[in-house]
C-alpha positions in Angstrom: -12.2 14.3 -10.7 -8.5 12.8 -10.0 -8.2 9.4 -11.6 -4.6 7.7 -10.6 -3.6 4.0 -12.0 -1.7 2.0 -9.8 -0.5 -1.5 -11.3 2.2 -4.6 -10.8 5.1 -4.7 -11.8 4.8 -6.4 -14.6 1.2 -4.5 -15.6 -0.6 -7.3 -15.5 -3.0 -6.1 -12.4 -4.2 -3.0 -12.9 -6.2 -0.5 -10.9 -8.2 2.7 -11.4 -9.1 4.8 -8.6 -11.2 7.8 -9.1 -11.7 10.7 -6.9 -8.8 11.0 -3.9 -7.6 8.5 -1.5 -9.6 8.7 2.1 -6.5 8.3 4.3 -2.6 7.7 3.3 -1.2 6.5 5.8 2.3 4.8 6.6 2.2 1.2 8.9 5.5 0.2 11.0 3.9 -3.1 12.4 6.2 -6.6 11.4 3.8 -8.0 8.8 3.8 -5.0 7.0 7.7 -5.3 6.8 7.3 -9.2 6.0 5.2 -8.1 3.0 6.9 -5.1 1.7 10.5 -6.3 2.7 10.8 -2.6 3.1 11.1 -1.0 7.2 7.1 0.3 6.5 4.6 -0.1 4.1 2.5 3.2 2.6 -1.0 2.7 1.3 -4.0 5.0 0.8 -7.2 3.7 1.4 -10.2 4.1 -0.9 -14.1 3.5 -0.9 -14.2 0.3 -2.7 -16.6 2.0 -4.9 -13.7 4.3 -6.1 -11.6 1.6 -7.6 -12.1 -0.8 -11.1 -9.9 -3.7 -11.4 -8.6 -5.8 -14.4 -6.3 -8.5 -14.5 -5.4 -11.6 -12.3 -4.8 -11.5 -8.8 -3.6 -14.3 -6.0 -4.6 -13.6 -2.5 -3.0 -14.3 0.9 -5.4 -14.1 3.8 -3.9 -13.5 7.3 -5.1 -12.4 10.7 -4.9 -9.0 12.3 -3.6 -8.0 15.3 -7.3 -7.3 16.0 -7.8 -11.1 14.9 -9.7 -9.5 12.0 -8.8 -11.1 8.6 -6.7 -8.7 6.2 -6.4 -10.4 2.4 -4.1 -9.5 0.1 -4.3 -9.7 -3.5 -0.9 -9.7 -5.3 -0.2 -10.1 -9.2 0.3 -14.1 -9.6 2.3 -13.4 -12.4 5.6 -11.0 -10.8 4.2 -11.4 -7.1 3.5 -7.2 -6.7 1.2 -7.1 -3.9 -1.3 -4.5 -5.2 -4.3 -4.2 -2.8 -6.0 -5.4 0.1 -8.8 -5.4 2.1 -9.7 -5.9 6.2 -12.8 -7.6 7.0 -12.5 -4.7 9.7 -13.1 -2.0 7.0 -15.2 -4.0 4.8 -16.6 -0.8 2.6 -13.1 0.3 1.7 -9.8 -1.3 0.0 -6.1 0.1 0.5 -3.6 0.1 -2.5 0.0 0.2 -2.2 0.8 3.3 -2.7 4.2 2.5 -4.2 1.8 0.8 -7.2 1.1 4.4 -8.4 4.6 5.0 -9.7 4.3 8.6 -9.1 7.0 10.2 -6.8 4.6 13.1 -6.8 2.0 11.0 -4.7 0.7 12.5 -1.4 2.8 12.4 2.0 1.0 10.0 4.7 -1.1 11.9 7.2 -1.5 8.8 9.3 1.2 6.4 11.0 0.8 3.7 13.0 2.8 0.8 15.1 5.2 3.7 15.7 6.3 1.4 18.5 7.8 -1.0 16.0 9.4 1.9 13.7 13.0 1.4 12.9 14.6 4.4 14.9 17.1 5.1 11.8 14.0 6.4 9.9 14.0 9.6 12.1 17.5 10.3 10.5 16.7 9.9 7.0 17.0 14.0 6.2 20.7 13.7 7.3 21.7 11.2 4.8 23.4 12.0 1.6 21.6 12.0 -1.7 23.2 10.0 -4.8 21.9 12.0 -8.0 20.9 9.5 -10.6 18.1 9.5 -13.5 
C-alpha cells in the first residue's frame, strides 16, 4: 500500500495518507484563488479514514457556493493551509496536493469552475522553460 506525507511549510503539521487519493482534482472557483494566491488550487481527496494527523492546526470555516460549510485547517505556525473538509463530503478530507512536495504527484483527473479559469492557463505548453535546480 502507497503511504505519501504531505506537511506545512514549516513541518510542523504533518499528514499520512495511506492507500491512493479517491479523486485529484484541480478547482478554478475565486475562493480557491483567495486561498492559494495561486490561479487554481489542486487537492486530492481522501477517505478520512486514510489519513493520521499530528501537529497543530488553525481552522477557517467559510460557506460554499452550495451554502455548505468547507473548513480549512492551516498550520498556525507558517499559515500552510494543509487540509480541509466540506460538511458536503463529510466521510472524506482533501489535502493540498502541493503539501506532498513531490513533483512526481498524479495529474488531476477532475476540474471544476472552468467558467472562472484564467484563459492564459490554456497556453502554458507554449511558454519557455528557465532550467534551474
Amino acid at each position: 500500500m502507497t503511504t505519501r506525507r504531505a506537511a506545512c511549510s514549516c513541518g510542523q503539521l504533518q499528514l499520512t495518507c495511506e492507500g491512493e487519493p479517491l479523486r485529484i482534482s484541480i478547482c478554478h472557483c475565486l475562493e480557491c484563488q483567495l486561498r492559494t494566491g495561486a490561479a487554481f488550487g489542486y487537492q486530492a481527496r481522501f477517505d478520512r479514514r486514510q489519513i493520521a494527523i499530528s501537529g497543530n492546526s488553525s481552522e477557517f470555516t467559510r460557506s460554499s457556493d452550495s451554502g455548505k460549510s468547507v473548513t480549512f485547517r492551516f498550520c498556525p505556525v507558517c499559515g500552510s493551509t494543509v487540509y480541509w473538509q466540506a460538511e458536503r463530503f463529510p466521510d472524506f478530507m482533501s489535502v493540498a496536493a502541493g503539501a506532498f512536495a513531490d513533483p512526481a504527484f498524479a495529474a488531476p483527473t477532475h476540474a471544476v469552475y472552468e467558467r472562472r479559469r484564467h484563459p492564459w492557463l490554456a497556453m502554458l505548453g507554449d511558454v519557455p522553460l528557465e532550467h534551474s535546480d
